[in-house]
DOVOLO-741011 format. One line per 8 residues: number of its first residue (from 1); their letters; for each residue x, y, z of C-alpha. Coordinates in Angstrom, 3 decimals, padded with zeros to 6 digits. Layout:
<recs>
NUM	a	X Y Z  ...
</recs>
This chain:
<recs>
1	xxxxxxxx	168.105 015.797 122.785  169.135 016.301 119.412  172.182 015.321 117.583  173.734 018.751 117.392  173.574 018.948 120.799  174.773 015.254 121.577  177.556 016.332 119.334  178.148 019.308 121.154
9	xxxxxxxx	178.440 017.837 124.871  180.387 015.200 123.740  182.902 017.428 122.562  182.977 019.317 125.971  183.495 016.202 127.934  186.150 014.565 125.769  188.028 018.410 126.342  187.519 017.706 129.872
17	xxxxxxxx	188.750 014.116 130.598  191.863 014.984 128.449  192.295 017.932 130.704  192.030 015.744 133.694  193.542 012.814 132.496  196.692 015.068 131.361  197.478 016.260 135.474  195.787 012.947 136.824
25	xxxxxxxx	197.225 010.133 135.158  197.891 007.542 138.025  193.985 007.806 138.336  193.790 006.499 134.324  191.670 003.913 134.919  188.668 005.529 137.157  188.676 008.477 134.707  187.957 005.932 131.702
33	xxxxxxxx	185.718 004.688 133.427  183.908 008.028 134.390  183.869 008.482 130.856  182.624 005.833 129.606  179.741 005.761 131.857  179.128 009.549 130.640  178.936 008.983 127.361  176.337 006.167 128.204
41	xxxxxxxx	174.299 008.023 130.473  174.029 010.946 127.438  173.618 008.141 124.570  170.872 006.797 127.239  168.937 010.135 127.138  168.963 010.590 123.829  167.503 007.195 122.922  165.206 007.754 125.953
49	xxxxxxxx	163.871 010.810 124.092  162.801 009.012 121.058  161.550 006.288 123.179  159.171 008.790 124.741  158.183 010.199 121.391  157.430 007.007 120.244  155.289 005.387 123.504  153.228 008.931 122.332
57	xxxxxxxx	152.414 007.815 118.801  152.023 004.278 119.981  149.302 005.672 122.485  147.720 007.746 119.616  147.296 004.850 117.168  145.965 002.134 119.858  143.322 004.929 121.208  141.999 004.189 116.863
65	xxxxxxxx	139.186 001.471 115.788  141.091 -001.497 115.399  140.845 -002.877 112.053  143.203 -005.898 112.097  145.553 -007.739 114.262  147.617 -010.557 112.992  149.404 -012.417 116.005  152.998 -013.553 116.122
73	xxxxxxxx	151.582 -017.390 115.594  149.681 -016.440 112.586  152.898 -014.856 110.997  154.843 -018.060 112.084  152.976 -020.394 110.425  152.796 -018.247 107.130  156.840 -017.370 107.244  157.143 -021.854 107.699
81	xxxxxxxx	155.699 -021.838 103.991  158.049 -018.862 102.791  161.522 -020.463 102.585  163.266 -017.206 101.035  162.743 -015.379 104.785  165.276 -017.238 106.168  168.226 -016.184 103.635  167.043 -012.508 104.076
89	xxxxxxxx	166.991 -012.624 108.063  170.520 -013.945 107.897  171.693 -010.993 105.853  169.676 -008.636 108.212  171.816 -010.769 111.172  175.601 -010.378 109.841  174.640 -006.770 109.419  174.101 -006.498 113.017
97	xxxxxxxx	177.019 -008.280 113.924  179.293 -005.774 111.631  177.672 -002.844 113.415  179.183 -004.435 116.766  182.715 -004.234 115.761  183.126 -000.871 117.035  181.907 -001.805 120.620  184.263 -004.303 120.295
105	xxxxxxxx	186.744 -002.092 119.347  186.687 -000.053 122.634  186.296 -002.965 124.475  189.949 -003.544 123.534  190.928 -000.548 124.397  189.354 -000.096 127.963  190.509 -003.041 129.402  193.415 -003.953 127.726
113	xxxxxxxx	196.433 -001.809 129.148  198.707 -002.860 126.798  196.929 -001.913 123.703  195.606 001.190 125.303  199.092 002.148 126.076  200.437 000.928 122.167  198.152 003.410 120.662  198.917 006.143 122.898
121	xxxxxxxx	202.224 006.479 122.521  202.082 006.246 118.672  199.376 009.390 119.097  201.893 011.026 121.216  204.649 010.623 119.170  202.121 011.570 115.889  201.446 015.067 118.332  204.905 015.565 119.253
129	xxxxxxxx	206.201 016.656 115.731  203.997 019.540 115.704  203.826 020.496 119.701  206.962 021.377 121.553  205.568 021.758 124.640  206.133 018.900 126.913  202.652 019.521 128.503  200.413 020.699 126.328
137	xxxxxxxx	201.540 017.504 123.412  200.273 015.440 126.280  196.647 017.285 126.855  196.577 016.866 123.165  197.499 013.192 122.929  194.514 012.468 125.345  192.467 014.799 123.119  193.174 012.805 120.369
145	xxxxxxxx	192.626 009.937 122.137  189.378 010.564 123.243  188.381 012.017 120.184  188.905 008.353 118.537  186.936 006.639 121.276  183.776 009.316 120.339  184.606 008.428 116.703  184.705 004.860 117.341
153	xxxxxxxx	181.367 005.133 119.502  179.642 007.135 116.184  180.704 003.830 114.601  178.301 001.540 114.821  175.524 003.472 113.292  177.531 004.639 110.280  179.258 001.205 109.189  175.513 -000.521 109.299
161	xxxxxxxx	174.838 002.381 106.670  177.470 001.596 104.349  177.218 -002.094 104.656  173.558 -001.522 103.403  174.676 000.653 100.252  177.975 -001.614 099.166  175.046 -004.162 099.633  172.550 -002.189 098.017
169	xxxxxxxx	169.675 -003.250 100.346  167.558 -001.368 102.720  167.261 -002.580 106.143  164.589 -005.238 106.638  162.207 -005.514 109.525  160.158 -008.488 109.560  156.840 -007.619 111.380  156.532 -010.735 114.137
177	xxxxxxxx	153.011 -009.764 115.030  151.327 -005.715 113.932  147.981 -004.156 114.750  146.224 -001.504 112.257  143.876 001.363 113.602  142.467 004.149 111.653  144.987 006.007 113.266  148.266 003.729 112.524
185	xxxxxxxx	149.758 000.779 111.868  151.718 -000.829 115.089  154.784 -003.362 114.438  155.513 -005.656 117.483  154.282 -003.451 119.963  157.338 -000.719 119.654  157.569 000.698 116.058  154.226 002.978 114.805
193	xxxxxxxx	153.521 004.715 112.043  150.551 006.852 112.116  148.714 007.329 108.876  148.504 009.212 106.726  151.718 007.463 106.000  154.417 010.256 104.552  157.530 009.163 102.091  156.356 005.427 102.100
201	xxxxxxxx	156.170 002.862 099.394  154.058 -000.136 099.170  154.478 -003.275 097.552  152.112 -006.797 097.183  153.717 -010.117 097.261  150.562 -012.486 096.778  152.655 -015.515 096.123  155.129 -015.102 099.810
209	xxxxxxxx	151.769 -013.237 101.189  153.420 -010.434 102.164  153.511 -006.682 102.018  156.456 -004.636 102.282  156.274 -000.738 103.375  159.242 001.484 102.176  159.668 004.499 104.669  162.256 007.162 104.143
217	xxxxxxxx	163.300 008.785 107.385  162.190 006.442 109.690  163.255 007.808 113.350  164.751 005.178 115.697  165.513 005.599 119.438  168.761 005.724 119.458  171.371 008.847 120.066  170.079 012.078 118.149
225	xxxxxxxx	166.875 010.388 117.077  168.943 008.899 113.907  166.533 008.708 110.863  166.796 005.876 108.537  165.011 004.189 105.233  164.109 000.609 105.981  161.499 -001.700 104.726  158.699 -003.360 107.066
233	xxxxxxxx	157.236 -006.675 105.712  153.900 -007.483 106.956  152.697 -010.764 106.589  149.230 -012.159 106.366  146.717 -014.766 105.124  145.160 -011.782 103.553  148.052 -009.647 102.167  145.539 -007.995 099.446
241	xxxxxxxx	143.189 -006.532 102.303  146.661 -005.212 104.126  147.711 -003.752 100.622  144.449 -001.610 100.198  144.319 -000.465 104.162  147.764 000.804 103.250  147.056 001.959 100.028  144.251 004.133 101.067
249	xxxxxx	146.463 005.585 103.958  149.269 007.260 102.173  149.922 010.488 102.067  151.046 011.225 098.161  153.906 013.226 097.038  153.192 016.653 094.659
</recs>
């Protein structure tokens, strides 16, 4: 499912409940809840659509000759001697507890009636200075309401975005354990990347015996298949042999 059309259906069903909600409202409660599960059930098969994408590639790469596999031990004992990790996990941390606020956020407003109720009537009041009918100012109110739950919902994604730029960092993923074929490269059984690699840069850390892959466009499983730069560290006793592997393996830019 793309985004356009994750867009598009949530759109429909936020006209919907508001309809319903408008003629129903001693049944409030059960249709936020209806909706809420909805939207979770769509958000669920979107992300399940990547997923399936990426279980292909994953497939792909493992059916390559194996050329190394460093084990989540091995990378333990090297990240021990690399006492700069730690500061840049945190960072990575706080910026996935700032992408939570929005779920938060309608956590609030779900189950607590009385703010629920506070920002409804300031929408309705806000709606009532440009509707004068009586009926229609309230299927707009809910229409407005719902609208901010979707907007709240698209939250999450967006603020970890703009933390990253004010911040000026790329989202770091710290490899606990990775397999390379001559097909791919597999981080912690879930995340592949099947060479050639495309819109990646490389970069050799001998001292912190690391290397870190820069890839533009990255797809995640999440709602829409969302596309995002981040940087993959690979560590390894060897980080000069994982360098050239790489090296070789990317596809260059004209």
């Amino acid at each position: 499912m793309n985004r356009a059309l994750t867009y598009i259906i949530s759109i429909v069903a936020m006209i919907f409940f508001a309809y319903i909600t408008t003629y129903f409202q001693q049944y409030v409660s059960m249709i936020f809840i209806g909706y809420f599960v909805l939207m979770m059930i769509i958000m669920m098969i979107a992300a399940g659509r990547s997923a399936s994408k990426i279980l292909e590639e994953i497939n792909y790469i493992q059916e390559g000759e194996k050329i190394i596999t460093i084990s989540k031990e091995t990378i333990n004992k090297i990240k021990e001697k690399d006492p700069l990790v730690f500061e840049e996990e945190k960072s990575q941390y706080y910026t996935s507890l700032i992408t939570m606020i929005p779920l938060l956020a309608i956590m609030v407003i779900l189950f607590f009636k009385g703010v629920r109720e506070g920002i409804l009537n300031e929408v309705r009041s806000f709606v009532g200075n440009f509707v004068t009918d009586e009926q229609f100012a309230l299927f707009a109110s809910w229409l407005v309401f719902y609208f901010m739950f979707f907007i709240i919902a698209q939250g999450s994604y967006f603020i970890g975005r703009l933390y990253s730029k004010v911040k000026k960092t790329v989202p770091l993923t710290v490899a606990a354990s990775y397999t390379i074929t001559d097909k791919g490269l597999i981080i912690d059984n879930r995340l592949p990347l099947k060479f050639p690699l495309k819109n990646a840069k490389i970069s050799l850390n001998t001292k912190r015996k690391f290397v870190e892959i820069e890839v533009k466009g990255l797809k995640i499983a999440a709602p829409g298949g969302q596309q995002q730069t981040s940087k993959i560290r690979l560590y390894s006793h060897n980080p000069k042999e994982v360098y050239e592997i790489l090296k070789n393996n990317i596809e260059r830019e004209d």
